[in-house]
N, C-alpha and C positions, 0 to 999 in steps of 0.2 A: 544857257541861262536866259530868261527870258527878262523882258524890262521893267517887268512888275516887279519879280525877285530882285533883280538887281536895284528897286527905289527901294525896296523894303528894308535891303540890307544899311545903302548906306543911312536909313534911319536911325536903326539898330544902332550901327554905328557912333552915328551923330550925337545919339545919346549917352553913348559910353562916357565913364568919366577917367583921366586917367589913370588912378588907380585901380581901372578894371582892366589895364591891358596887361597878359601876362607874356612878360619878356624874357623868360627861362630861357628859352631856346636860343636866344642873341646871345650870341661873344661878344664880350665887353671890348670896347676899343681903346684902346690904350696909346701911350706914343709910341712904343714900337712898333703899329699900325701903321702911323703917320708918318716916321723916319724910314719905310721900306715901299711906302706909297707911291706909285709913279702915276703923273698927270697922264691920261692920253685924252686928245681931242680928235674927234672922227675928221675923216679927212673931209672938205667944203662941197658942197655939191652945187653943180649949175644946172641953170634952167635948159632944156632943150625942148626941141618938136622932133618925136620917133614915131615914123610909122610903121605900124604893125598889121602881121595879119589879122582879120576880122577874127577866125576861132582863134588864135593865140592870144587877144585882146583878151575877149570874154572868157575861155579858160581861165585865165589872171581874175579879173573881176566875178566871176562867179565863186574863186574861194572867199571872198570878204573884203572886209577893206581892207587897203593896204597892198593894191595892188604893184604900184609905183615903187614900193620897196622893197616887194617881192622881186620884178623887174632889177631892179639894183642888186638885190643878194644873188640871183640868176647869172648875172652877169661878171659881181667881184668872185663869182666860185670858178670863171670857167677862166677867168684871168688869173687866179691864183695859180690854177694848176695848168697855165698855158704859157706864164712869166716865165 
């Protein structure tokens, strides 16, 4: 999608009012939502310096942003299945 599409929409949007939004598809939340609900909070993450290979880097950064977290998910998959 490109970033004209993307300003156009949220215009679109912006102008909605909301009784234009249709919410059929949402289940309703009720308290027995909120009585079966459990908190999770991701575990804290620290700062580091990793150095990387130069193609392993740019691999990473050439799918997009978010390479750092890609990194992260890379790594809590290979600890999961290595704990």
């Amino acid at each position: 999608m490109s970033k004209k599409s993307t300003k156009s929409d949220l215009k679109r949007i912006d102008a909605m009012q909301d009784e234009d939004i249709d919410y059929s598809d949402i289940p309703e939340i009720d308290a027995d939502f909120f009585r079966n609900a459990t908190v999770v909070t991701p575990p804290t993450k620290k700062q580091l310096t990793l150095r990387l290979d130069d193609d392993v880097l740019m691999w990473l950064k050439n799918q997009g942003k978010g390479y750092q977290s890609r990194i992260n998910a890379i790594l809590r998959a290979y600890y999961e299945a290595n704990r």
